[in-house]
C-alpha positions in Angstrom: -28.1 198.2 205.3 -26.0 197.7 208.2 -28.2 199.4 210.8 -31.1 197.1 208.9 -29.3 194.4 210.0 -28.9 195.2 213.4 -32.4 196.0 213.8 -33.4 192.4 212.5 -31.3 191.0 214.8 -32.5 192.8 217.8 -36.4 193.1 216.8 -36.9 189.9 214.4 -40.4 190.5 215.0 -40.5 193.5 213.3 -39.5 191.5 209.7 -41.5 188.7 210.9 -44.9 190.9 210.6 -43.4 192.9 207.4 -45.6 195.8 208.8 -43.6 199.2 208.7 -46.0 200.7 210.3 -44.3 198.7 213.3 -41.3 199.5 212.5 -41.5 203.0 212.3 -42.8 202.8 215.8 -40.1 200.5 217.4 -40.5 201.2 221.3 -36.9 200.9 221.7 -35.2 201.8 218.5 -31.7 201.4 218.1 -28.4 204.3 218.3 -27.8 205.1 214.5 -24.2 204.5 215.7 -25.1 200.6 214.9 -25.4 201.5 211.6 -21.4 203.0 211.5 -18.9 201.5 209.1 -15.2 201.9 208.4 -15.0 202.1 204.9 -12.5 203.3 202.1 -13.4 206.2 200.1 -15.2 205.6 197.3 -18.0 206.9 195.0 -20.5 205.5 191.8 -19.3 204.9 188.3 -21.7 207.2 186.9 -20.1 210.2 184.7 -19.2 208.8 181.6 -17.2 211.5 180.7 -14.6 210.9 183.6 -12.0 208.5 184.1 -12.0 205.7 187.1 -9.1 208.1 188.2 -10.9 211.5 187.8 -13.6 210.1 189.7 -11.2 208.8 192.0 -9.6 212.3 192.9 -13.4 213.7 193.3 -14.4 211.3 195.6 -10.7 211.9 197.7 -11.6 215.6 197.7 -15.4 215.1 198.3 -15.0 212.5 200.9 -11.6 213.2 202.3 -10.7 217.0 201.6 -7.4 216.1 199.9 -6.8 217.6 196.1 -5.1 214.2 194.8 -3.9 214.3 191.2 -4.8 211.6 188.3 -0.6 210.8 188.0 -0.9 210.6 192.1 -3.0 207.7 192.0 -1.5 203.9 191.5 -3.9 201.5 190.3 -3.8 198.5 192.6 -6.5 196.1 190.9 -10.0 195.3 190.5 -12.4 193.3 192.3 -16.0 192.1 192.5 -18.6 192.8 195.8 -21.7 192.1 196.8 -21.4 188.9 194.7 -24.4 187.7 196.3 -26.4 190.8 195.8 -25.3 193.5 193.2 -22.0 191.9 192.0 -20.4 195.1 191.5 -16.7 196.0 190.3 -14.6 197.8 192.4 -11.3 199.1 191.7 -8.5 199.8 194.4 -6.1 202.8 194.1 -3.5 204.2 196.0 -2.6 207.6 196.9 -0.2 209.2 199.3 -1.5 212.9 200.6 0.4 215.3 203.0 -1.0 218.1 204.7 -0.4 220.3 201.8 -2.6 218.5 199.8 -5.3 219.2 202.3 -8.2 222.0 200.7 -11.3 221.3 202.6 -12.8 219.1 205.5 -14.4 216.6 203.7 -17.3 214.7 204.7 -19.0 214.0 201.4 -22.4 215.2 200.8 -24.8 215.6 203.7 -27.6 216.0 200.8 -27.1 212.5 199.4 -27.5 210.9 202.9 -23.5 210.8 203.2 -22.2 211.3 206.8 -18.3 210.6 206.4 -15.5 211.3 209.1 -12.2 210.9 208.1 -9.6 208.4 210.2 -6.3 208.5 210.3 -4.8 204.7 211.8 -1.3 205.1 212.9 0.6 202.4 210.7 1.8 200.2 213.9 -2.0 199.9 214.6 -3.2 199.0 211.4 -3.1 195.3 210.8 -4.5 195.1 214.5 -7.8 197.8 213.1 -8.0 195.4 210.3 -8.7 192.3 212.3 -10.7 193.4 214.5 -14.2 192.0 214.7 -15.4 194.5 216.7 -15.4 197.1 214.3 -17.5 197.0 211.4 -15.7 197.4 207.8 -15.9 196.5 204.6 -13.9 193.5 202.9 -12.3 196.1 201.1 -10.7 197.6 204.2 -8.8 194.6 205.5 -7.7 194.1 201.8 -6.1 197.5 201.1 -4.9 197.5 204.6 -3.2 194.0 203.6 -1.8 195.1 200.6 -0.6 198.1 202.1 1.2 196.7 204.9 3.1 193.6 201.7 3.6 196.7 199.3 4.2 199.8 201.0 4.9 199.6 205.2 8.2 197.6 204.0 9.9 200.5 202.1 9.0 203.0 204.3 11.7 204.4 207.0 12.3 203.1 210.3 11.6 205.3 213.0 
């Protein structure tokens, strides 16, 4: 969607005509990198036989390569996005992982169209990453980066 985006903005035309046989021969197409996000990890609602949390830990270990346990996660609250559009429910946890809990690489599933690398911030440089307009991220981002940095940074040692 976000590539889409960019693409409008660069070649209205091509929406203007709503041909795709124009689009999928753009003379100057665009780098996929356009179509980049920073974005928590996350993953559909869609095994009713799992908890929010199981999921949770599948998507950390999917997406991230960490093996996170259901009593590691902390339940931060629930939220709505894409209110204009799908109006989905979202629901922020928290998790702290060492490099001990690290089993795999990550990266999600190549298969489902998933191309996920994972980025570490260094905490001085968060709150600096999460208001910065030049890099594209979700709401959700800046928010547990916020909430993070009133709920967590504070207890954490002084170097």
């Amino acid at each position: 969607a976000v590539y889409m985006c960019e693409v409008e903005r660069h070649h209205p035309q091509v929406f203007q005509n709503q041909d795709k046989k124009s689009f999928s021969s753009l003379e100057d197409p665009l780098p996929a990198v356009v179509g980049v996000t920073y974005e928590l990890c996350a993953g559909i609602v869609d095994k009713p036989d799992l908890s929010l949390e199981e999921i949770a830990c599948e998507e950390v270990l999917e997406e991230c390569g960490y093996r996170v346990a259901v009593t590691d996660l902390k339940r931060i609250t629930s939220y709505r996005s894409g209110v204009g559009v799908t109006g989905s429910r979202q629901t922020l946890f928290y998790a702290e992982v060492t490099d001990q809990m690290r089993t795999g690489e990550g990266g999600g599933q190549p298969e489902e169209g998933e191309l996920i690398e994972v980025v570490e911030i260094p905490l001085e440089d968060s709150m600096k990453f999460a208001y910065d307009e030049t890099l594209p991220k979700t709401m959700g981002v800046i928010f547990s980066f916020t909430w993070f940095h009133n709920n967590i940074a504070p207890k954490l040692p002084k170097k």
